[in-house]
MIVO-581518 format. One record per residue (C-alpha): chain; x, y, z; residue number from 0. Coordinates in nm, 3 decimals, m for minus. Layout:
BEGIN
<unit->A xx->X yy->Y zz->Z pos->NUM>
...
! end
This chain:
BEGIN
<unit->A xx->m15.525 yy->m16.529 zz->m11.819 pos->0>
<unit->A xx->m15.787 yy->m16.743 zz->m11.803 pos->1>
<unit->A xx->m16.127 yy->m16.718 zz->m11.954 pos->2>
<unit->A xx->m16.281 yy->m16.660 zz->m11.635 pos->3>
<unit->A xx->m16.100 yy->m16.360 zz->m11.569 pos->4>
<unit->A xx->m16.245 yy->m15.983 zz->m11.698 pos->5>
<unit->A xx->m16.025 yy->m15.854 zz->m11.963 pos->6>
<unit->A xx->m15.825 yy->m15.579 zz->m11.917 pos->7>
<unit->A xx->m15.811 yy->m15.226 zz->m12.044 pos->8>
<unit->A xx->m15.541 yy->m14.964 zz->m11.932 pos->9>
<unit->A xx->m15.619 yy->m14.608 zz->m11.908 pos->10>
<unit->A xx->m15.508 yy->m14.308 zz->m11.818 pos->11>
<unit->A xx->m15.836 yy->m14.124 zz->m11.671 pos->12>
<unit->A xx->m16.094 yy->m14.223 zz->m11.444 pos->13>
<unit->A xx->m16.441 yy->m14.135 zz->m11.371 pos->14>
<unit->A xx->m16.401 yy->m13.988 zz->m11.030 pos->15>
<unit->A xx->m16.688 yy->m14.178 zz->m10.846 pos->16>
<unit->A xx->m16.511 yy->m14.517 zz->m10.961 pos->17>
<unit->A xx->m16.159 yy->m14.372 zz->m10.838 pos->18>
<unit->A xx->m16.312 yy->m14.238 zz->m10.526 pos->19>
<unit->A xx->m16.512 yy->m14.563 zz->m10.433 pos->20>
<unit->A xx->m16.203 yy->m14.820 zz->m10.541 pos->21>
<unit->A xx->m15.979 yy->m14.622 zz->m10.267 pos->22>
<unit->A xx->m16.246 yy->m14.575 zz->m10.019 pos->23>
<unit->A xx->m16.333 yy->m14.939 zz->m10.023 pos->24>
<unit->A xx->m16.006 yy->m15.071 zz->m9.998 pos->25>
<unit->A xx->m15.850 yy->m15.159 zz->m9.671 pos->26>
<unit->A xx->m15.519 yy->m15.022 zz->m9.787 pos->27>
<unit->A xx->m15.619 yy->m14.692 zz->m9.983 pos->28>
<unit->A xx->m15.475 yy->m14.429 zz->m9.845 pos->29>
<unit->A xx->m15.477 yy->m14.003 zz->m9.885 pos->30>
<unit->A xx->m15.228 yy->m14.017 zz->m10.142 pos->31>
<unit->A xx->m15.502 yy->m14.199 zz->m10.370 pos->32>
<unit->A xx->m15.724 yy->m13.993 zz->m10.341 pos->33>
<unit->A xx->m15.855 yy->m13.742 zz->m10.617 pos->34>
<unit->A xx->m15.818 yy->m13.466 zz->m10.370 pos->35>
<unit->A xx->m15.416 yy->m13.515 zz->m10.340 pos->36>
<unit->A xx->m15.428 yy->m13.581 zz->m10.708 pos->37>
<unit->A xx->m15.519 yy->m13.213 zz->m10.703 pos->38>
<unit->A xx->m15.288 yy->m13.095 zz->m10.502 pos->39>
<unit->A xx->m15.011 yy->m13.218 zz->m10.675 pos->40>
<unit->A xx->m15.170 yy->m13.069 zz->m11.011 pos->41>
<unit->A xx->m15.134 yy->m12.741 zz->m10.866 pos->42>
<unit->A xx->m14.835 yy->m12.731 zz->m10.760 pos->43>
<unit->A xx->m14.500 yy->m12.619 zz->m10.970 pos->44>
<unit->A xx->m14.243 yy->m12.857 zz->m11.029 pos->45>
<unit->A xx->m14.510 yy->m13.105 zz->m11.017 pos->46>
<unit->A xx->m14.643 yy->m13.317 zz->m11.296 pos->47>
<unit->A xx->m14.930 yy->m13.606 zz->m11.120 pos->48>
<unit->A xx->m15.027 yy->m13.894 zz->m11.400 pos->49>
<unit->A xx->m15.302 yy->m14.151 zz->m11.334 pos->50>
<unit->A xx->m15.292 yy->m14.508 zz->m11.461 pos->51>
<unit->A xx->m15.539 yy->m14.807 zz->m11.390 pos->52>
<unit->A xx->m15.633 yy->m15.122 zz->m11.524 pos->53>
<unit->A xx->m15.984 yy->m15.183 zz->m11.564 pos->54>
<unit->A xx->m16.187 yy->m15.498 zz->m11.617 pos->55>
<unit->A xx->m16.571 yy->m15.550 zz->m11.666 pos->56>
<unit->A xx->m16.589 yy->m15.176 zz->m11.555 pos->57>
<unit->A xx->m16.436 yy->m15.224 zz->m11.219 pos->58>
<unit->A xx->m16.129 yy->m15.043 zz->m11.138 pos->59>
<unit->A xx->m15.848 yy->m15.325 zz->m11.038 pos->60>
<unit->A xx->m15.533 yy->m15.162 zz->m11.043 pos->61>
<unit->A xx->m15.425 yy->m14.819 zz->m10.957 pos->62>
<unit->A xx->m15.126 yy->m14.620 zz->m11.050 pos->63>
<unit->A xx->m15.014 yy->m14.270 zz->m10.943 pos->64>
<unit->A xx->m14.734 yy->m14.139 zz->m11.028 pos->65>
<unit->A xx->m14.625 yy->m13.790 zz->m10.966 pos->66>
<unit->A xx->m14.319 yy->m13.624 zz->m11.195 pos->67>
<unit->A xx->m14.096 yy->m13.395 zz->m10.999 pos->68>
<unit->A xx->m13.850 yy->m13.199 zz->m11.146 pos->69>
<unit->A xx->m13.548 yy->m13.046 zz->m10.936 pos->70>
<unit->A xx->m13.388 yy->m12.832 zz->m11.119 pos->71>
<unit->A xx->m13.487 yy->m12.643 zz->m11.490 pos->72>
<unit->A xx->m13.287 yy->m12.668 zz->m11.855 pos->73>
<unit->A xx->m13.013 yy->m12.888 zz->m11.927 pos->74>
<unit->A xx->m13.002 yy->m13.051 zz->m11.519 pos->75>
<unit->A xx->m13.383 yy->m13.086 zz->m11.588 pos->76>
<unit->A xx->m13.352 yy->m13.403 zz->m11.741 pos->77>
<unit->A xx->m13.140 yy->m13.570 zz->m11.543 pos->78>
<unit->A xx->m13.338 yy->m13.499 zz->m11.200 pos->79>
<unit->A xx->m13.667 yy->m13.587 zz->m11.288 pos->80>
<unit->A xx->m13.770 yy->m13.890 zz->m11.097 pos->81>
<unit->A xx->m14.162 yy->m14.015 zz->m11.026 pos->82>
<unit->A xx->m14.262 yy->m14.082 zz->m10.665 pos->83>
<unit->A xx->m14.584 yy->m14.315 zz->m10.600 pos->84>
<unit->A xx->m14.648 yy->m14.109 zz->m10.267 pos->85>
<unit->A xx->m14.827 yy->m14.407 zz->m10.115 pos->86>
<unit->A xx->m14.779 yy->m14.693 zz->m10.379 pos->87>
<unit->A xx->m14.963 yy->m14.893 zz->m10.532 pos->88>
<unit->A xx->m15.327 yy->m15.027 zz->m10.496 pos->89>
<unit->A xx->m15.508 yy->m15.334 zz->m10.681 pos->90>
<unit->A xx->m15.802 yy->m15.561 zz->m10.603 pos->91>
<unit->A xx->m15.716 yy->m15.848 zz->m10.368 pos->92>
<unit->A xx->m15.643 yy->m16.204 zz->m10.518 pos->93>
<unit->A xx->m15.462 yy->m16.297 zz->m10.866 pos->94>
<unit->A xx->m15.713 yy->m16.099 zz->m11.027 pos->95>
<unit->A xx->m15.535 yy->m15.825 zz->m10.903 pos->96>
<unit->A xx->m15.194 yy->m15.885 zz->m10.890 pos->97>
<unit->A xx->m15.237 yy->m15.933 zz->m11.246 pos->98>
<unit->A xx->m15.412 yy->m15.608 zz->m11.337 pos->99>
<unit->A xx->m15.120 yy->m15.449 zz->m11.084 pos->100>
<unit->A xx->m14.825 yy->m15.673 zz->m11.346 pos->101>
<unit->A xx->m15.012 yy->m15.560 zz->m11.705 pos->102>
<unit->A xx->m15.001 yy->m15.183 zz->m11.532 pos->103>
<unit->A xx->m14.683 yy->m15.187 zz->m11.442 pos->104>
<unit->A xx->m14.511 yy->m15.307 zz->m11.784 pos->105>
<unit->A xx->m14.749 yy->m15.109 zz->m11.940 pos->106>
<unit->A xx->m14.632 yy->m14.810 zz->m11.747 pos->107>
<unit->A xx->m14.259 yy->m14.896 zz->m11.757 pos->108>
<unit->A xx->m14.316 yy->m14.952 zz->m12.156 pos->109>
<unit->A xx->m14.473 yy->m14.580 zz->m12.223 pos->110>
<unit->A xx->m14.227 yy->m14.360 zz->m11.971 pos->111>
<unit->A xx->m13.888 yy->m14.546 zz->m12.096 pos->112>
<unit->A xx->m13.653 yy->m14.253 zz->m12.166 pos->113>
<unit->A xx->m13.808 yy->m13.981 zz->m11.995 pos->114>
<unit->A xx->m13.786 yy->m14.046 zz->m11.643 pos->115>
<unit->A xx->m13.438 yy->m14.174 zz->m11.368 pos->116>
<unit->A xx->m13.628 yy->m14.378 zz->m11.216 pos->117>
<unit->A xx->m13.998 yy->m14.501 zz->m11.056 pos->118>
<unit->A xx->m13.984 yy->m14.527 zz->m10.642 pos->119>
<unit->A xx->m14.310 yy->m14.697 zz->m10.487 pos->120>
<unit->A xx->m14.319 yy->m14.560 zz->m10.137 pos->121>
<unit->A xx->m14.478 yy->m14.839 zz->m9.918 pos->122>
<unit->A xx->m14.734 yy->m14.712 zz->m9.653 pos->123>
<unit->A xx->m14.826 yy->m15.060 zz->m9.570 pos->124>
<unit->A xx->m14.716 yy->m15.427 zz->m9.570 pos->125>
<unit->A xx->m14.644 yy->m15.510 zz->m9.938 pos->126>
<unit->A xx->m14.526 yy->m15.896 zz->m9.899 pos->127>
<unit->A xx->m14.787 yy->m16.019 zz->m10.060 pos->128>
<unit->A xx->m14.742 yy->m15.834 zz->m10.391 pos->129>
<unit->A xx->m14.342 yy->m15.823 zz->m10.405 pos->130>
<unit->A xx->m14.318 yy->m16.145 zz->m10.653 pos->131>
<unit->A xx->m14.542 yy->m15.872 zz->m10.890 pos->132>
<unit->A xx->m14.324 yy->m15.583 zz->m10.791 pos->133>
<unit->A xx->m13.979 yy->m15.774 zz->m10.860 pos->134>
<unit->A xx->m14.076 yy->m15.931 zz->m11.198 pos->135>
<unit->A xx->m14.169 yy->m15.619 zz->m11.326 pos->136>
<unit->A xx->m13.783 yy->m15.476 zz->m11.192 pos->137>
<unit->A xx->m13.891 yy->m15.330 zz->m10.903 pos->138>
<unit->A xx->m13.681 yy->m15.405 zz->m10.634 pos->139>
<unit->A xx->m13.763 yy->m15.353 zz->m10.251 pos->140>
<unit->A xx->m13.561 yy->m15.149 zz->m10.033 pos->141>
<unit->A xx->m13.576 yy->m15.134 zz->m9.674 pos->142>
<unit->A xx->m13.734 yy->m14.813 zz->m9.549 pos->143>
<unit->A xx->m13.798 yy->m14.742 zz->m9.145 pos->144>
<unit->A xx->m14.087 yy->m14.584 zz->m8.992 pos->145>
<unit->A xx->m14.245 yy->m14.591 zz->m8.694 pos->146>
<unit->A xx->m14.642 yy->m14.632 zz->m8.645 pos->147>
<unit->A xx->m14.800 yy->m14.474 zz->m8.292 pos->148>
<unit->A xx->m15.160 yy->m14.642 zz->m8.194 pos->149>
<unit->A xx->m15.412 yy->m14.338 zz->m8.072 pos->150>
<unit->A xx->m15.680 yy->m14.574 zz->m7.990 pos->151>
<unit->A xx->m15.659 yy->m14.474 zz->m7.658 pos->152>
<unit->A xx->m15.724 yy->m14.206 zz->m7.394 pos->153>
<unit->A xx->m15.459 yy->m13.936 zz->m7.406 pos->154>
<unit->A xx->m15.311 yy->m14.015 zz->m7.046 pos->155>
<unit->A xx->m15.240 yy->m14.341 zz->m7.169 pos->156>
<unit->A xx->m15.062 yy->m14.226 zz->m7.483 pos->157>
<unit->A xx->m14.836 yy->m13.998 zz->m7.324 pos->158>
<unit->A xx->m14.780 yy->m14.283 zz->m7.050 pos->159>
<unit->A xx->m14.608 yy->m14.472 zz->m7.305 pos->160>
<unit->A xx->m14.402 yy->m14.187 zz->m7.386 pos->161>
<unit->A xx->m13.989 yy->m14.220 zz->m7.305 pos->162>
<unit->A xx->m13.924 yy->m14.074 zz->m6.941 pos->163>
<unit->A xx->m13.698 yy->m13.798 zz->m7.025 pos->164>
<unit->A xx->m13.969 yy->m13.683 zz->m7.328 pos->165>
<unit->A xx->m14.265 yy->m13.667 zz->m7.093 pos->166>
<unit->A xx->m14.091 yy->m13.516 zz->m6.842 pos->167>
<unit->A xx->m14.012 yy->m13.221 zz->m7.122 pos->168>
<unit->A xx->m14.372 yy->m13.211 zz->m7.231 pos->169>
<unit->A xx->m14.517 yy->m13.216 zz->m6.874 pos->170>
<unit->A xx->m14.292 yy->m12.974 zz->m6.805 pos->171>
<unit->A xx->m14.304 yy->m12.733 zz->m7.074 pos->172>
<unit->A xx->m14.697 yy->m12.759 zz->m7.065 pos->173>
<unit->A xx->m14.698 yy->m12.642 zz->m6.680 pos->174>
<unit->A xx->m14.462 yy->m12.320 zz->m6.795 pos->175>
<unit->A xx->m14.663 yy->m12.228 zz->m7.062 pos->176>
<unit->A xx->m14.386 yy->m12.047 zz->m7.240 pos->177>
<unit->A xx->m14.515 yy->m12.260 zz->m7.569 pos->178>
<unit->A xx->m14.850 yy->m12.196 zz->m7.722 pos->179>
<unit->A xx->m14.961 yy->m12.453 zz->m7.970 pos->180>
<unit->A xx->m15.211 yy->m12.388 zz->m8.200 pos->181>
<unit->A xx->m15.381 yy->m12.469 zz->m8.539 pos->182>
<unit->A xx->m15.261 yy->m12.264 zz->m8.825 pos->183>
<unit->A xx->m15.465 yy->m12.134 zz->m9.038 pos->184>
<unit->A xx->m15.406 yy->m11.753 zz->m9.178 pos->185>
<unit->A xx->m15.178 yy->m11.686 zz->m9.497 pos->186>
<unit->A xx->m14.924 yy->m11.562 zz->m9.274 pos->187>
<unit->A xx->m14.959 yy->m11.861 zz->m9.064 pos->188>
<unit->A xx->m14.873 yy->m12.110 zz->m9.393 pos->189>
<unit->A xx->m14.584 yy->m11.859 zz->m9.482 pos->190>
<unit->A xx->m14.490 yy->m11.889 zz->m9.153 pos->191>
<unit->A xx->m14.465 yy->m12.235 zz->m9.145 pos->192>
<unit->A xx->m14.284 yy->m12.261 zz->m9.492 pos->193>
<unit->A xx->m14.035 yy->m12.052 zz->m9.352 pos->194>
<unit->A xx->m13.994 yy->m12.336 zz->m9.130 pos->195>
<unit->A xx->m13.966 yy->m12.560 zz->m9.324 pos->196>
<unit->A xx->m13.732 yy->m12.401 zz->m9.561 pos->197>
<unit->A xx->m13.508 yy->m12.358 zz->m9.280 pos->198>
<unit->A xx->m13.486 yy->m12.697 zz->m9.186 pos->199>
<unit->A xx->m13.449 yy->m12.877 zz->m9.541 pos->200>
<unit->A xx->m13.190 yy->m12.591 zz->m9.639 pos->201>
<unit->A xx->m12.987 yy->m12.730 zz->m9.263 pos->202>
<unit->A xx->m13.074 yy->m13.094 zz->m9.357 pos->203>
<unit->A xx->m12.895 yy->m13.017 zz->m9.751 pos->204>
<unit->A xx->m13.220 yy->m13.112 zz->m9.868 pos->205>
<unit->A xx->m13.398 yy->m12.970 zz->m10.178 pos->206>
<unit->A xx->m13.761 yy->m12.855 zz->m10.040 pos->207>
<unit->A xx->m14.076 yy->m12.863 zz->m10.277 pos->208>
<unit->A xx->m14.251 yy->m12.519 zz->m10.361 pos->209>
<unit->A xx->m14.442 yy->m12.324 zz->m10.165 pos->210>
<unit->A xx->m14.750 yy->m12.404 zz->m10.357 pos->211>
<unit->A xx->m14.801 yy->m12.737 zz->m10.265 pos->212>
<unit->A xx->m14.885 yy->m12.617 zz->m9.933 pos->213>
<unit->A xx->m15.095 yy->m12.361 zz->m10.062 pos->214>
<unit->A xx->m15.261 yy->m12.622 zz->m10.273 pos->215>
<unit->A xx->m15.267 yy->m12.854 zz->m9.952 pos->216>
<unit->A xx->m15.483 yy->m12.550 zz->m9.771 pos->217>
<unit->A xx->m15.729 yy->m12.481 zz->m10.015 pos->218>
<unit->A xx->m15.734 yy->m12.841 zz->m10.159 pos->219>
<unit->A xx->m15.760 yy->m13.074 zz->m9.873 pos->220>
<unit->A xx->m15.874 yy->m12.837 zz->m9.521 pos->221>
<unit->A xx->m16.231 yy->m12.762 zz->m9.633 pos->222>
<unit->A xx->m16.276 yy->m13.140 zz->m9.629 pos->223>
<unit->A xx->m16.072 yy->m13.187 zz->m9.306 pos->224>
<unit->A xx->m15.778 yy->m13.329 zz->m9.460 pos->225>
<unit->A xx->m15.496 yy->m13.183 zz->m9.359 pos->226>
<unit->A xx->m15.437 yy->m12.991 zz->m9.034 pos->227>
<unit->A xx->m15.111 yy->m12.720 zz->m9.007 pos->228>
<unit->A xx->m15.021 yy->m12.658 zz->m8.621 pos->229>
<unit->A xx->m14.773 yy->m12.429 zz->m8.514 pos->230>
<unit->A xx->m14.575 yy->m12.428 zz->m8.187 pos->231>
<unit->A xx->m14.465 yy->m12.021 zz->m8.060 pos->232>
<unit->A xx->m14.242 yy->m11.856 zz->m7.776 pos->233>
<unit->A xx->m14.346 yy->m11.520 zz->m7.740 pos->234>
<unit->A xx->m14.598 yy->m11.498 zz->m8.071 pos->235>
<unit->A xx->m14.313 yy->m11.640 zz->m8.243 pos->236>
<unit->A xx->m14.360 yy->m11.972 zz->m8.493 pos->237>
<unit->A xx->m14.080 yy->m12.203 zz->m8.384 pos->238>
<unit->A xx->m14.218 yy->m12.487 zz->m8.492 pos->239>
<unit->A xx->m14.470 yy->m12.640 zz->m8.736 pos->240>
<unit->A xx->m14.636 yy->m12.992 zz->m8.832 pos->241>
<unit->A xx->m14.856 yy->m13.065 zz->m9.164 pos->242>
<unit->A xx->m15.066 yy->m13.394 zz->m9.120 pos->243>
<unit->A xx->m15.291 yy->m13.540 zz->m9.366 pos->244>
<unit->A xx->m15.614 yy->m13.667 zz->m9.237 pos->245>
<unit->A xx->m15.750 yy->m13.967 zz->m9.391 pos->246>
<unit->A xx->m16.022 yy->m14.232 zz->m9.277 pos->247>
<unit->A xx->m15.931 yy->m14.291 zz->m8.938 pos->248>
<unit->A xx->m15.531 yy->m14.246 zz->m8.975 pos->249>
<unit->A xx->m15.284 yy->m13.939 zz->m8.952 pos->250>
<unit->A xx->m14.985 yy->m13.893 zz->m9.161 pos->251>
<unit->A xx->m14.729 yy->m13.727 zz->m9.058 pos->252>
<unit->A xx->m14.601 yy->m13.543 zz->m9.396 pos->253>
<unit->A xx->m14.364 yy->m13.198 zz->m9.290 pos->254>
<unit->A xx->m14.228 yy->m13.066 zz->m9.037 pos->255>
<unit->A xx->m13.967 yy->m12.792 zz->m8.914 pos->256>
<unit->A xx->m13.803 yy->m12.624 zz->m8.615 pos->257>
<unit->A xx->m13.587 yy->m12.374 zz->m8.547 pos->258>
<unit->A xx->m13.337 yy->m12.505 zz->m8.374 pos->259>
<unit->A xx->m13.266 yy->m12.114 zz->m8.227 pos->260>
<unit->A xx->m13.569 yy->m12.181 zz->m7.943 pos->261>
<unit->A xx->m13.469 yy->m12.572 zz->m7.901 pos->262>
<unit->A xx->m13.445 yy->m12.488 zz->m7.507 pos->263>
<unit->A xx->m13.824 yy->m12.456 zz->m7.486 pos->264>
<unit->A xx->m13.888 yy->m12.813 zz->m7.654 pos->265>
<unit->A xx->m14.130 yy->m12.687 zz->m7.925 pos->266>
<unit->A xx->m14.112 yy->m12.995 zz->m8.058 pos->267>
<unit->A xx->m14.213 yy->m13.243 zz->m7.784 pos->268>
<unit->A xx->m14.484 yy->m13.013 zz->m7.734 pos->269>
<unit->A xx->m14.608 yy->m12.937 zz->m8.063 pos->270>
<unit->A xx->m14.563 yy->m13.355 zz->m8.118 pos->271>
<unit->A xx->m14.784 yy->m13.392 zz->m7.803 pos->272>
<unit->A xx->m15.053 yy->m13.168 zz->m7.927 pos->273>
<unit->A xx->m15.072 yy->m13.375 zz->m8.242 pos->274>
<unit->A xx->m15.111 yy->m13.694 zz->m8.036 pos->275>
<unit->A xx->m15.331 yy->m13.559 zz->m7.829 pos->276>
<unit->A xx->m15.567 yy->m13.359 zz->m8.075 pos->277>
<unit->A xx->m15.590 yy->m13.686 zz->m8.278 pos->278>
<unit->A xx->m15.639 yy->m13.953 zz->m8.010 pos->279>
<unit->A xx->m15.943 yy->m13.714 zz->m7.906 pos->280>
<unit->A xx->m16.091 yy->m13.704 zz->m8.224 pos->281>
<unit->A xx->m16.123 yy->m14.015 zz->m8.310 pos->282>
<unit->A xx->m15.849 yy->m14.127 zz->m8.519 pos->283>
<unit->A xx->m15.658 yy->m14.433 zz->m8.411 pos->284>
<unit->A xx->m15.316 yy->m14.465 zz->m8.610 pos->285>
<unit->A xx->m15.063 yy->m14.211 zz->m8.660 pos->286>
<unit->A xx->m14.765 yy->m14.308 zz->m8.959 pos->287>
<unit->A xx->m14.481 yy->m14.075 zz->m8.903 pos->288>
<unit->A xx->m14.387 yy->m14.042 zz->m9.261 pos->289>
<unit->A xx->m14.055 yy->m14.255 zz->m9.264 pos->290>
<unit->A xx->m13.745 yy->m14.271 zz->m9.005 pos->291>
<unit->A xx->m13.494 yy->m14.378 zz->m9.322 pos->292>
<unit->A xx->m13.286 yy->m14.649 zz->m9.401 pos->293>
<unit->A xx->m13.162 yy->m14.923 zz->m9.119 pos->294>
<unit->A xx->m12.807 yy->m14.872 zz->m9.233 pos->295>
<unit->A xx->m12.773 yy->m14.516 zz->m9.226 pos->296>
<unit->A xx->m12.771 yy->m14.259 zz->m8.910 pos->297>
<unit->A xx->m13.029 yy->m14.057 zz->m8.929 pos->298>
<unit->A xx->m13.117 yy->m13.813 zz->m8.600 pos->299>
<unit->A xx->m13.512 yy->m13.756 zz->m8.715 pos->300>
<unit->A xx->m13.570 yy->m14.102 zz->m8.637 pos->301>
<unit->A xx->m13.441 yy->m14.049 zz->m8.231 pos->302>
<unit->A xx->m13.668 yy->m13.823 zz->m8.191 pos->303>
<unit->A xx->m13.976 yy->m14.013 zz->m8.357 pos->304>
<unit->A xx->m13.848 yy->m14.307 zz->m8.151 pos->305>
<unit->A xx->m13.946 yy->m14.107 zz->m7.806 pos->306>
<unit->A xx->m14.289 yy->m14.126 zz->m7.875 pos->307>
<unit->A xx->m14.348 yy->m14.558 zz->m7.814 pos->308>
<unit->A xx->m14.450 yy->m14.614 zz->m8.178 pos->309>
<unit->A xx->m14.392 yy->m14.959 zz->m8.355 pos->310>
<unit->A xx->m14.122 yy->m14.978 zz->m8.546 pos->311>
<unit->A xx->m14.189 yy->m15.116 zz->m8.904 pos->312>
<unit->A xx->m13.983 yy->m15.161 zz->m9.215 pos->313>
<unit->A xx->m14.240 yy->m15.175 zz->m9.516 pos->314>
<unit->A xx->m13.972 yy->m15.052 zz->m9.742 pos->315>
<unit->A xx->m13.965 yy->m14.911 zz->m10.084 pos->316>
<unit->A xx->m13.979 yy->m15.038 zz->m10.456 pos->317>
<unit->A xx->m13.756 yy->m14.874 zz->m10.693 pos->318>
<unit->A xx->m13.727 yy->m14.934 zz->m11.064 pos->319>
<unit->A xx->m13.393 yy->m14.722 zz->m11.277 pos->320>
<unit->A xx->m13.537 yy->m14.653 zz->m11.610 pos->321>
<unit->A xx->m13.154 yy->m14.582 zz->m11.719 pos->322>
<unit->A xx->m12.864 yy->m14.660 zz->m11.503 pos->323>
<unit->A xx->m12.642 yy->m14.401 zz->m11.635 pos->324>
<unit->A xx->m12.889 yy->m14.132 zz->m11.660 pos->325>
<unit->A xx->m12.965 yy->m14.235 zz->m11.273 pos->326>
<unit->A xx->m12.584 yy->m14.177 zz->m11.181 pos->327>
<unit->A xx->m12.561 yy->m13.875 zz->m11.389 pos->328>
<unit->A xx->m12.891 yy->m13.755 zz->m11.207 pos->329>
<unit->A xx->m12.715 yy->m13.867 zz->m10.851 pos->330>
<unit->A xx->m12.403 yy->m13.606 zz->m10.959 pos->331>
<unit->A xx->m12.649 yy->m13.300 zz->m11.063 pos->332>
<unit->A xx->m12.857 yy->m13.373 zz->m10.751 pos->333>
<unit->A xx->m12.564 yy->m13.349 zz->m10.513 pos->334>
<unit->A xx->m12.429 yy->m13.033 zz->m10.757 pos->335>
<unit->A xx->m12.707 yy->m12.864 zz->m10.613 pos->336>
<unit->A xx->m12.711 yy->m12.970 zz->m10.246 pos->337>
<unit->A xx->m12.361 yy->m12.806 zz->m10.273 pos->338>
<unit->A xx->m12.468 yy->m12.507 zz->m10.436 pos->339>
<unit->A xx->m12.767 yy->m12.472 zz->m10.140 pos->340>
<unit->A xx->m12.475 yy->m12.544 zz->m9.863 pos->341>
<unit->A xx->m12.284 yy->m12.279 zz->m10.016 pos->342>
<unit->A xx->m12.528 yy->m11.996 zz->m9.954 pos->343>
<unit->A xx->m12.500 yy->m12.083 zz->m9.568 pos->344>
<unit->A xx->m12.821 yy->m12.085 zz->m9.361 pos->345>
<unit->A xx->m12.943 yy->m12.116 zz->m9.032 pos->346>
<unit->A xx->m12.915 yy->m12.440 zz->m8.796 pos->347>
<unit->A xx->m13.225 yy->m12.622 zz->m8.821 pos->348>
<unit->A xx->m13.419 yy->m12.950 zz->m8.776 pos->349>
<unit->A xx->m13.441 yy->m13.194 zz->m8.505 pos->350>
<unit->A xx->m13.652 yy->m13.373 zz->m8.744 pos->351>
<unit->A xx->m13.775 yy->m13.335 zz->m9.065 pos->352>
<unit->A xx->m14.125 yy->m13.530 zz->m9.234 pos->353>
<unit->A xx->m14.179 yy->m13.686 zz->m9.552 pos->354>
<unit->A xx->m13.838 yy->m13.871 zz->m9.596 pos->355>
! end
């Protein structure tokens, strides 16, 4: 590094007006950068969030935030904890920055080494430009689909752009009224909707995090507007539910469920519809649908987020296996349990599921 450049420190706490104002400011910080998911995470079990940044001259260039999640307790314990950077990474532009992100990194990689499967960087935006970084420090990019719906627009033109057969269904359904969507907001509207939720993941052989993190989520991120839990019912009854963060001017799309019992009302297309809707009226003008998977595997979630005439972009994922066979060891006790949660049976469940 040359002697023009600030040298660096790495640390492990921030003061949270710098954190705050280094996300805020940055074109690509998003909610998962934030102090207030930070907390979220805190609270909830199973959960362990770190932060890690590389300062210079006392500005913050390089931010890190991983979050430890456990699967399972005792001896499986240690071979299913993995750390997901919900959002990835985020460093000052220019080489300044990449190199804060590169000393971060190895500095990171250096102190977890033994404890951990593996690091995955999910990529909420176009990462190109810092993939040499990523790659010399052994993280390598996987593709990862998602599609991307533009709300700056009146809502007639949004649902204009809709597939035939899905507006038809919405139109439809909204003339019948037999659905009532709604904003959830009671304790035994979030129990409700982790019901959901539960009964999706469980049909989808897919572990599903605690109930607290949606707890956490409620009394967290609402007061400050952002998050927003909707529920679609037949007859008073929750059949379907969507959690979006709320961020700047974008919504992410982060859970979902649906009971697949009530599918001949199409809770979903309208529950979808109302998010659309709610958010192209109130100003926000991007909505990320939180992942359609990988291009070489089927995957039915991504048909349905495919009706709604979003852009389909592939901004992938960064992985780094801190031990190989601790990683394939932690593959075997992961699908141990998947087994053991298709064993106990359970309801049908998702057309789609969020937060891939």
């Amino acid at each position: 590094m040359n002697g023009s450049r600030k040298a660096l420190e790495f640390v492990r706490a921030l003061p949270e007006d710098d954190w705050r104002r280094f996300v805020d400011g940055h074109p690509a910080g998003n909610i998962f950068h934030t102090p207030e998911m930070f907390e979220v995470f805190r609270r909830t079990r199973g959960y362990l969030p770190e932060l890690w940044a590389a300062v210079g001259g006392g500005d913050v260039l390089a931010l890190l935030l991983p979050v430890r999640i456990s699967l399972m307790n005792g001896w499986l314990g240690r071979w299913t904890t993995r750390a997901v950077v919900f959002g990835s990474v985020l460093c000052a532009p220019g080489a300044e920055g990449a190199d804060a992100l590169s000393g971060l990194l190895r500095t990171y990689l250096r102190d977890v080494e033994g404890s951990l499967l593996f690091t995955e960087l999910r990529n909420l935006n176009n990462m190109d430009d810092l993939q040499p970084v990523l790659k010399e420090c052994g993280f390598a990019r996987e593709e990862h689909l998602n599609y991307l719906i533009d709300l700056d627009m009146p809502p007639e033109a949004l649902i204009g752009r809709f597939g035939r057969h899905t507006r038809k269904n919405i139109l439809r359904g909204l003339r019948r009224g037999n659905v009532v969507v709604r904003e959830a907001a009671s304790p035994e509207d979030i129990a409700a909707t982790y019901g959901l939720l539960r009964m999706s993941y469980r049909a989808a052989r897919v572990p599903i995090s605690d109930s607290s993190l949606f707890e956490a989520a409620m009394e967290v991120l609402r007061p400050k507007k952002m998050v927003r839990f909707t529920l679609a019912c037949v007859g008073g009854i929750p059949v379907a539910a969507s959690i979006d963060l709320l961020y700047k001017r974008g919504i992410y799309g982060w859970y979902g469920g649906f009971d697949r019992a009530f599918k001949a009302h199409t809770p979903n297309e309208l529950l979808m519809w109302e998010v659309l809707r709610w958010g192209a009226e109130n100003g926000y003008v991007l909505y990320d649908f939180g992942g359609a998977g990988r291009p070489d595997e089927e995957y039915g979630v991504r048909d349905f987020k495919a009706k709604f005439a979003g852009d389909l972009v592939s901004y992938g994922r960064n992985l780094h296996v801190h031990s190989p066979i601790l990683y394939r060891l932690g593959k075997a006790a992961y699908g141990f349990r998947v087994r053991r949660q298709k064993n106990r049976g359970g309801r049908p469940g998702p057309q789609r599921s969020k937060n891939d």
